[in-house]
FITI-396014 format. One line per field, with one value per residue (C-alpha): residue in three letters; y, x, z. Coordinates in steps of 0.1 Angstrom, whole numbers, m for minus. Each point is the difference from the previous one (the first is absolute). Layout:
panu <- (ALA; ...)
y <- (Y; ...)
x <- (X; ...)
z <- (Z; ...)
This chain:
panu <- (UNK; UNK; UNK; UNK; UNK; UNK; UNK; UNK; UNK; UNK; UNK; UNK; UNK; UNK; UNK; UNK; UNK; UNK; UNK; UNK; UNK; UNK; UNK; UNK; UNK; UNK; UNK; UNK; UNK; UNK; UNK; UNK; UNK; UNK; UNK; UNK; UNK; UNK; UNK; UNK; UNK; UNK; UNK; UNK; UNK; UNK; UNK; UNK; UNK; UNK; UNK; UNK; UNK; UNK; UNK; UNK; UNK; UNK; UNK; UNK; UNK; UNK; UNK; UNK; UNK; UNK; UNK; UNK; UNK; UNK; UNK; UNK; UNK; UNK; UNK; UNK; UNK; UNK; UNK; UNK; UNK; UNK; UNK; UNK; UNK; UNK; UNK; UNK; UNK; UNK; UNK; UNK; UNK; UNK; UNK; UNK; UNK; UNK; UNK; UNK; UNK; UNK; UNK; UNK; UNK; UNK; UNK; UNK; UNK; UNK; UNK; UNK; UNK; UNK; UNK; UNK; UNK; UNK; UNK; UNK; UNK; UNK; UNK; UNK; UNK; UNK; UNK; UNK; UNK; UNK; UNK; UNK; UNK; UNK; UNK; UNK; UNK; UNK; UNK; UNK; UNK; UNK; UNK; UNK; UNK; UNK; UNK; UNK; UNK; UNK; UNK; UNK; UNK; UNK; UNK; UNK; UNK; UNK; UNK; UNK; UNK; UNK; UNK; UNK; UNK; UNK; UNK; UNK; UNK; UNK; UNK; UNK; UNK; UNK; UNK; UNK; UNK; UNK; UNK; UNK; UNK; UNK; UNK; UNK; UNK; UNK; UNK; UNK; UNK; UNK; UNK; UNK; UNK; UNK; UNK; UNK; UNK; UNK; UNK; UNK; UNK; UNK; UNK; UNK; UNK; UNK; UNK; UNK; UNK; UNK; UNK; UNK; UNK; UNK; UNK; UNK; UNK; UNK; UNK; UNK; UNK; UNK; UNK; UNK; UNK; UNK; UNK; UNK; UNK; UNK; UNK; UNK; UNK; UNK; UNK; UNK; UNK; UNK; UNK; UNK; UNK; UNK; UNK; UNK; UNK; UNK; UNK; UNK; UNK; UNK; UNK; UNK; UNK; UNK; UNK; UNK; UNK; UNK; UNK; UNK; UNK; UNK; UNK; UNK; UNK; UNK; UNK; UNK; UNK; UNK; UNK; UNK; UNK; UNK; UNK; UNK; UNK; UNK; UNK; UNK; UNK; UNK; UNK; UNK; UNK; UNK; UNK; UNK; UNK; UNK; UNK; UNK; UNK; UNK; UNK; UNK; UNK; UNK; UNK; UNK; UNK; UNK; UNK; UNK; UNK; UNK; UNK; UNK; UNK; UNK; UNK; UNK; UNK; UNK; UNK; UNK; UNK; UNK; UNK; UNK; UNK; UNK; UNK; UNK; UNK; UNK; UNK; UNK; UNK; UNK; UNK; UNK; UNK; UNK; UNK; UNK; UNK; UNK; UNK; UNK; UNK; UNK; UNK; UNK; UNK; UNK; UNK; UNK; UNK; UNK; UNK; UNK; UNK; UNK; UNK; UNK; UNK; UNK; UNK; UNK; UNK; UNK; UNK; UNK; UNK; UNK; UNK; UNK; UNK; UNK; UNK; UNK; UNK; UNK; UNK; UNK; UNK; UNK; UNK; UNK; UNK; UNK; UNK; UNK; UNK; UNK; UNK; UNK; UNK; UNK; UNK; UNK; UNK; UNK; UNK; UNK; UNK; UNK; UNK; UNK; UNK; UNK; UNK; UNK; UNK; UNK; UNK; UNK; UNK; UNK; UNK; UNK; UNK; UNK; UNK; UNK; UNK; UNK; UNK; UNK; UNK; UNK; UNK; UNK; UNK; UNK; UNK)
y <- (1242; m24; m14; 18; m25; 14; 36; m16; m17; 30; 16; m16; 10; 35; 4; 32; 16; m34; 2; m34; m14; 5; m32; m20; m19; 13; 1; m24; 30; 21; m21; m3; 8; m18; m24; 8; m20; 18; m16; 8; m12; 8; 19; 19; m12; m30; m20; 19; m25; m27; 27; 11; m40; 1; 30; m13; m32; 14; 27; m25; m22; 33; 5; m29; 1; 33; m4; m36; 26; 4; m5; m15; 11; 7; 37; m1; m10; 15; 2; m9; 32; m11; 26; 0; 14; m2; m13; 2; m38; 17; m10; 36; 13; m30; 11; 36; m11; m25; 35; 13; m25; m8; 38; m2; m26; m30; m35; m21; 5; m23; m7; m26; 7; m1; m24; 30; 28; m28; m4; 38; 5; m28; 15; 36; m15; m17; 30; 17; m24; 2; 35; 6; m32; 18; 9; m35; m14; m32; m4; m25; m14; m13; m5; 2; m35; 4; m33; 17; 25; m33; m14; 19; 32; m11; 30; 1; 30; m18; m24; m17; m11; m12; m35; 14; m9; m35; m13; 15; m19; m30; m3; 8; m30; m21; 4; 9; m36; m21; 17; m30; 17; 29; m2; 37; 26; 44; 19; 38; 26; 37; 7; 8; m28; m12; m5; m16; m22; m12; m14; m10; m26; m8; m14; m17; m18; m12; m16; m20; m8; m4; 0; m8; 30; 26; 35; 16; 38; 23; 33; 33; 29; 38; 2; 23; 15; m25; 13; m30; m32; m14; m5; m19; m20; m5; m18; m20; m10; m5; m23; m28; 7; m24; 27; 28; 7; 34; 21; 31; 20; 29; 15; m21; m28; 10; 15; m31; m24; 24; m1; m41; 4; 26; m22; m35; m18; m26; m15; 1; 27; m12; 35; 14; 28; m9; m10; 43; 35; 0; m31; m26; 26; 16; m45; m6; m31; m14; 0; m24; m33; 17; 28; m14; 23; m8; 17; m1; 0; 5; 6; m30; m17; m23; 3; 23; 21; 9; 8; 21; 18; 4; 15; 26; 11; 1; 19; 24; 6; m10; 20; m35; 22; 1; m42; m8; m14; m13; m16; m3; 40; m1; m31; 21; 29; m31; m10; 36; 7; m36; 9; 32; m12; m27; 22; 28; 25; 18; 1; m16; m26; m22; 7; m21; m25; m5; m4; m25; m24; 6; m28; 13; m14; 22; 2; m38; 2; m16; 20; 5; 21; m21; 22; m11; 25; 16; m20; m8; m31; m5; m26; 9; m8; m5; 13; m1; 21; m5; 11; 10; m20; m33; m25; 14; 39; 12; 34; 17; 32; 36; m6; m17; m28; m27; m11; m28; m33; m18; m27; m9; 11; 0; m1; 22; m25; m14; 36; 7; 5; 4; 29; 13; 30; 10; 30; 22; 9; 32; m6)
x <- (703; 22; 31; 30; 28; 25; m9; 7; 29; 16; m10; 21; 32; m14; m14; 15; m7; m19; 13; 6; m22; 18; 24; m21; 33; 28; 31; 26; 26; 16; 27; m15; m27; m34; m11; m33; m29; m27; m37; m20; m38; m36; 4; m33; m34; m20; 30; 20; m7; 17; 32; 1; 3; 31; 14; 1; 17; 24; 2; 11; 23; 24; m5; 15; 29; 8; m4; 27; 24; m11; 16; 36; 15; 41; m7; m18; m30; m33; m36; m28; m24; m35; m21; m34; m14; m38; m8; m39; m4; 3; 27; 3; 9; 19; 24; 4; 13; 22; 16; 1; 12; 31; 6; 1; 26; m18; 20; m31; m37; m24; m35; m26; m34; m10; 14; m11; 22; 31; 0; m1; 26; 22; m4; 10; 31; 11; 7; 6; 28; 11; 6; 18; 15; 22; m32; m22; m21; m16; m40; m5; m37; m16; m34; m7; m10; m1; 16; 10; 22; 23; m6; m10; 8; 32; 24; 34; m7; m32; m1; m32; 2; m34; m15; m15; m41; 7; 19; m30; m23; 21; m2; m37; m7; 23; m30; m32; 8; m8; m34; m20; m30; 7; m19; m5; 25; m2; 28; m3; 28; 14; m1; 36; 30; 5; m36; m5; 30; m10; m39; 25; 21; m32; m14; 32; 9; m36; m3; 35; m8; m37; m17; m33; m7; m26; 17; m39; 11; 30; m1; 23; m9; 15; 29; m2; m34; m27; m12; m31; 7; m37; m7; 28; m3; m42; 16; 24; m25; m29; 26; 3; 39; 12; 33; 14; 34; 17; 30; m18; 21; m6; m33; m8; 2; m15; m30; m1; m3; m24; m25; 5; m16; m25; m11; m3; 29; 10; 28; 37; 23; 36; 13; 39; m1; m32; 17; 1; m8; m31; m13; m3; m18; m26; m12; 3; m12; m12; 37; 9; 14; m13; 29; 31; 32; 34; 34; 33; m5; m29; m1; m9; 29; 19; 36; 23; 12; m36; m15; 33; m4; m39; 8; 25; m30; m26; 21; 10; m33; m26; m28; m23; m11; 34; 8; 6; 37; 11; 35; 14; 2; 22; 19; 1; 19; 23; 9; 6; 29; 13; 4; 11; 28; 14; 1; 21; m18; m39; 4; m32; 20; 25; m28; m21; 22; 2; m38; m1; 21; m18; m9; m11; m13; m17; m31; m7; 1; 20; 6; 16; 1; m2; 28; m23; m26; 5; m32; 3; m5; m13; m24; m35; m30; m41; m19; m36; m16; m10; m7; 31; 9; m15; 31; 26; m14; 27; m10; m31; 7; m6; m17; m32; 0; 9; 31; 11; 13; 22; m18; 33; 37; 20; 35; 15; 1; m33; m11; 26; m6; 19; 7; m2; 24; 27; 15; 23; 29; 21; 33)
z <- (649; m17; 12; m23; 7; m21; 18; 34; m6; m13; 29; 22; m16; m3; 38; 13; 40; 12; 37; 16; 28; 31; 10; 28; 14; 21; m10; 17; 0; m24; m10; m38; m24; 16; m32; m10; m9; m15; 10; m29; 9; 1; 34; m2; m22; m4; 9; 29; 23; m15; m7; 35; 10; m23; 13; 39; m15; m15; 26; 26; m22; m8; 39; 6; m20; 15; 32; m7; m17; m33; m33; m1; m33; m15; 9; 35; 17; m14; 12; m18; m8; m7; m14; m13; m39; m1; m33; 12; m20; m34; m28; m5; 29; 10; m32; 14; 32; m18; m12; 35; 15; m25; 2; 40; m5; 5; m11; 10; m11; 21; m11; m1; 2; m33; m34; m21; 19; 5; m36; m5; 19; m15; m32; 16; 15; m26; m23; 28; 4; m38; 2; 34; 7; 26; 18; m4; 23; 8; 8; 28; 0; 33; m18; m35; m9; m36; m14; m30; 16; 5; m36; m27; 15; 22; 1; 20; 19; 19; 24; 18; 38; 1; m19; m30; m7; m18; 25; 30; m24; 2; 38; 3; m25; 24; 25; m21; m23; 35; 6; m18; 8; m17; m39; m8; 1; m10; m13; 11; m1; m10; m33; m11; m8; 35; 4; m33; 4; 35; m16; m31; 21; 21; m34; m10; 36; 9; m35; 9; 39; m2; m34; 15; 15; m21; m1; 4; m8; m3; 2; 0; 17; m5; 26; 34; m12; 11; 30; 6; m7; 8; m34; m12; 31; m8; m29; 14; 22; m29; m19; 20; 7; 33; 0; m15; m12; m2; 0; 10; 27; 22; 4; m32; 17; 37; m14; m23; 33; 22; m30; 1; 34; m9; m27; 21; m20; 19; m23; 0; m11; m13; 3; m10; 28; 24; 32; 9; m11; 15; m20; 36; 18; m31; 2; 32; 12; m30; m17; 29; m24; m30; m7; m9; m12; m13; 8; 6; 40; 26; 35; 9; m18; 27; 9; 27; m26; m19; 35; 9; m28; 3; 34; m10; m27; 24; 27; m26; m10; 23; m9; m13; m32; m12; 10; m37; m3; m32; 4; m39; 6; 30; m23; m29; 21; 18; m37; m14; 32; m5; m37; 5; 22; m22; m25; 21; m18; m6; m34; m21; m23; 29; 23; m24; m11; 40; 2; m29; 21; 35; 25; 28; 35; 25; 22; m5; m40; m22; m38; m28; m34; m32; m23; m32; 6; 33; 19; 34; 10; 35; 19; 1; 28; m6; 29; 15; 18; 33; 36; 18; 30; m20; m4; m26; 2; 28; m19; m13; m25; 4; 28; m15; 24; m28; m18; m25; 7; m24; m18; m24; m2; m31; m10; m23; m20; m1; m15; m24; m34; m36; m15; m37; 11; m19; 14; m15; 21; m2; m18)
């Protein structure tokens, strides 16, 4: 059945009886109203794994805030109430628990895994915001790498804490443009605007850093419903293609790399999300200096304050299939308290105009929000995987027995890009 837009959006203004997911976080005390952040996220589907990473992120970053004190506003300290909306991956749904979640009281919608439900849910939020200013709320995005969400699409209300897909492309190409033996390249990914932006910029920034290599096929495949990759792998293979490059995520990408194996490819994968999920252990051995991934952080990132905070993750969750820490989502919460407590106050408009001006240093990161369109801008790393234990893998992932040493560092600067935003602030 079609996607009614119109329908959905009104239906998150018309929600009635949706009963909240129970808060995950305790309080600090009862001194004040907790502050709620509503987790809307595929929780359950093709795509629960990859929201249940999310959740035990931000789980632990609102644990820690707590268990310092909490929130330090004019009106007394606050905790931080993290509950989770299943939007089972699907625009739709993602727009009915937008309507829960404002009627529960949240002042802070967080979401990421998908460009298509982030954009949704801008657009929900914005008249949203229009109509009950008293009541807005901001959306805070730890993964939805749409570039246009901070150009074309900028909006006030949304701000991104992770590197959005151009500037990911931009630090694979940093290491990808000194393979010289590299001549043939294929372009693979899910079939909706993240996907086809990713093999987009792939096109764009190999024909600026290396013009001599032969982009040998692209393809697009239907997203969260391919269940055997082997034959889009037989013609990776059949093509001649030295390496592959893709922004496929979740069991879209691990199933992706296990049919690599299956299927005797023995080329490289410059992947946006390949250093966990499943992905290292599906290739095993044969992904040893052939996987590479780009991120904000990895494990194996040196410095005291990167393997503190690895530590803390792994202590706090130490079952290996849960070893997935992603540290813009504990920044993203650090940034959110340190705004809310400049501004003295939870409500969406200073809390924002705090955000816009953050700079923010914790866990070994450096950051700050560019006010123009609401993009963080953060350092990124390239990895490769390898066996842990070999020099510069201190850590494998999830248990699989490899992890990902960093072949390049950048500064915030060296990935930062412009911007065609031009937002629209509320008078």
């Amino acid at each position: 059945m079609a996607f009614n837009f119109k329908a959905a959006l009104g239906a998150v203004f018309l929600v009635l009886n949706l009963s909240a997911a129970q808060a995950q976080d305790k309080p600090v005390s009862a001194q004040a109203p907790v502050i709620k952040l509503a987790l809307i996220e595929g929780l359950s589907g093709p795509f629960g794994n990859t929201g249940e990473v999310v959740y035990r992120n931000l789980l632990m970053a609102t644990e820690r805030v707590n268990q310092r004190g909490g929130v330090r506003l004019k009106n007394g300290v606050h905790a931080l109430q993290l509950q989770r909306y299943d939007s089972k991956g699907q625009a739709e749904e993602a727009l009915s628990m937008l309507g829960a979640a404002l009627q529960d009281g949240a002042g802070f919608v967080l979401q990421g895994n998908s460009s298509a439900v982030a954009s949704v849910l801008i657009d929900g939020l914005q008249k949203h915001n229009e109509r009950q200013p008293e009541q807005a709320a901001l959306l805070l995005n730890y993964a939805a790498v749409d570039p246009a969400l901070t150009n074309e699409r900028c909006s006030f209300w949304h701000f991104r804490f992770d590197a959005h897909a151009d500037m990911r492309m931009t630090a694979l190409m940093s290491v990808l443009k000194t393979d010289k033996a590299l001549q043939r390249v294929y372009l693979i990914g899910q079939d909706y605007s993240f996907g086809q932006g990713v093999l987009r910029e792939a096109r764009r920034q190999l024909g600026q850093v290396r013009p001599d290599v032969d982009i040998v096929g692209e393809e697009l495949h239907p997203m969260g419903r391919v269940k055997d990759f082997l034959p889009y792998m037989q013609k990776i293979k059949a093509s001649g293609a030295q390496a592959v490059i893709t922004g496929n995520f979740g069991n879209d990408l691990s199933l992706l790399v296990k049919a690599a194996k299956d299927a005797g490819f023995t080329g490289k994968f410059y992947t946006f999300y390949g250093n966990a999920l499943g992905a290292p252990a599906a290739i095993g051995d044969a992904g040893v200096g052939q996987v590479l991934a780009v991120a904000d952080w990895m494990p194996n990132v040196p410095g005291a304050e990167s393997l503190k905070f690895y530590q803390g993750f792994k202590q706090r969750f130490p079952n290996p299939a849960d070893d997935y820490a992603h540290l813009r989502m504990h920044i993203m919460v650090e940034a959110l308290v340190q705004a809310l407590e400049q501004a003295g106050t939870n409500k969406a408009v200073p809390v924002a105009l705090a955000l816009e001006n953050l700079k923010l240093q914790r866990f070994g990161q450096r950051v700050a929000m560019r006010a123009d369109d609401h993009q963080l801008q953060q350092p990124l790393v390239v990895g490769v995987m390898d066996r842990a234990g070999q020099p510069g893998v201190s850590f494998d992932v999830e248990g699989s027995g490899f992890g990902f040493r960093i072949l390049q560092s950048l500064t915030a600067a060296q990935v930062q890009m412009s911007t065609v935003c031009q937002m629209k602030r509320p008078l």
